[in-house]
C-alpha positions in Angstrom: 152.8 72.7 51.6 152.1 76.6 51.2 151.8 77.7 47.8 151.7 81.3 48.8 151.2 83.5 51.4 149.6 87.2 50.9 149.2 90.0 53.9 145.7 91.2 53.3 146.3 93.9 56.4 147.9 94.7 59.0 146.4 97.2 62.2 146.9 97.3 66.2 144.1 96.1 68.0 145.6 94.7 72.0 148.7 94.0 70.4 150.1 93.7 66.3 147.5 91.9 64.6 148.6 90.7 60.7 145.4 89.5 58.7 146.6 86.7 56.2 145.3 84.5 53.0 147.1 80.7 52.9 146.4 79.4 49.7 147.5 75.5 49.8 148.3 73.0 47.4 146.1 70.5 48.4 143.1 70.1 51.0 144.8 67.6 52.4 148.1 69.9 53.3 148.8 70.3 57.1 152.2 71.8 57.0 152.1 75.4 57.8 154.5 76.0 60.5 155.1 80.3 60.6 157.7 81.7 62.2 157.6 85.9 62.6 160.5 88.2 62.5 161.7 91.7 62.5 164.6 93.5 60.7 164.4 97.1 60.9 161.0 98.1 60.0 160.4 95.0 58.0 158.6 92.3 59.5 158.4 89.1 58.1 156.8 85.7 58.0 158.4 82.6 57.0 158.5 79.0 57.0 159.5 77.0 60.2 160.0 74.2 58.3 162.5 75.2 55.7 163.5 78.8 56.7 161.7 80.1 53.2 160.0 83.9 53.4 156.7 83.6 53.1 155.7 87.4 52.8 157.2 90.7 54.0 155.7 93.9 55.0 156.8 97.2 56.1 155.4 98.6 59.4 154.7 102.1 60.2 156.4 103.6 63.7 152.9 102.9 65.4 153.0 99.1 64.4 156.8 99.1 65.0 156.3 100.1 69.0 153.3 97.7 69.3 155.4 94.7 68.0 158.9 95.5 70.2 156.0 96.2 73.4 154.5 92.7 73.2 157.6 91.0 71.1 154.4 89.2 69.9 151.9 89.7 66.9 148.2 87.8 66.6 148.1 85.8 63.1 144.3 85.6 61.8 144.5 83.0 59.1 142.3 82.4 56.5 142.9 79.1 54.7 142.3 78.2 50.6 142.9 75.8 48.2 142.9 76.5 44.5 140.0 74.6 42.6 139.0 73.0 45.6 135.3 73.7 45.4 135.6 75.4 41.6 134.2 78.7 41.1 130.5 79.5 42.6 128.9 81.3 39.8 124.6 80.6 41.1 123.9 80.8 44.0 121.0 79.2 44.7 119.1 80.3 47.7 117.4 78.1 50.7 113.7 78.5 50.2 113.3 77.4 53.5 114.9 80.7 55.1 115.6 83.2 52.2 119.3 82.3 52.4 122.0 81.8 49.8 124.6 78.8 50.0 128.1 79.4 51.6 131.3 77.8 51.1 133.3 76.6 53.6 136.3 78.6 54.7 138.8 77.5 57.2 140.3 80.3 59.6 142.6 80.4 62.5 143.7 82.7 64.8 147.0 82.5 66.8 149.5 84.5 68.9 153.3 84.2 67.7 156.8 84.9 68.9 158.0 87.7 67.5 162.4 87.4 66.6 164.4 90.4 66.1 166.8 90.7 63.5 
């Protein structure tokens, strides 16, 4: 399950493109199922699941013609879990190459239906 949901940003690149954070519950969690719509100048992600709103945003007239254009918007996902790998406080760099250690990060990118309200 989704614990929450923030829009991080939110610009036009071929079509609407809404840049978002997924924190889960657990790393095991699969069920993130969005569904986008627009009421007036708000556009809004939710829950296909259960209906819930996830996050809102308001879109200037520029976004607003690039999402009733395409009746689509491009979701770039980036996925987390709270105290799943703790807090990295060292780094501790590779000798080997000069490089520091990454975390994993989980991201997807996807084109959505777009519903008007």
């Amino acid at each position: 399950m989704v614990d929450t949901l923030e829009i991080s940003r939110v610009n036009i690149r071929d079509s609407l493109s809404v840049d978002v954070s997924v924190w889960m519950h657990h790393p095991n969690d699969m069920d993130f199922r969005p569904s986008l719509s627009v009421a007036g100048n708000t556009f809004t992600i939710s829950n296909h699941s259960d209906g819930a709103t996830l996050a809102s945003i308001e879109l200037n007239e520029e976004q607003m013609e690039a999402v009733v254009r395409d009746e689509a918007a491009e979701l770039r996902v980036k996925f987390q879990v709270r105290g799943m790998h703790g807090e990295l406080n060292k780094i501790h760099p590779i000798i080997a190459d000069g490089k520091a250690k990454k975390l994993a990060t989980a991201n997807w990118k996807t084109t959505q239906k777009v519903s008007f309200k």
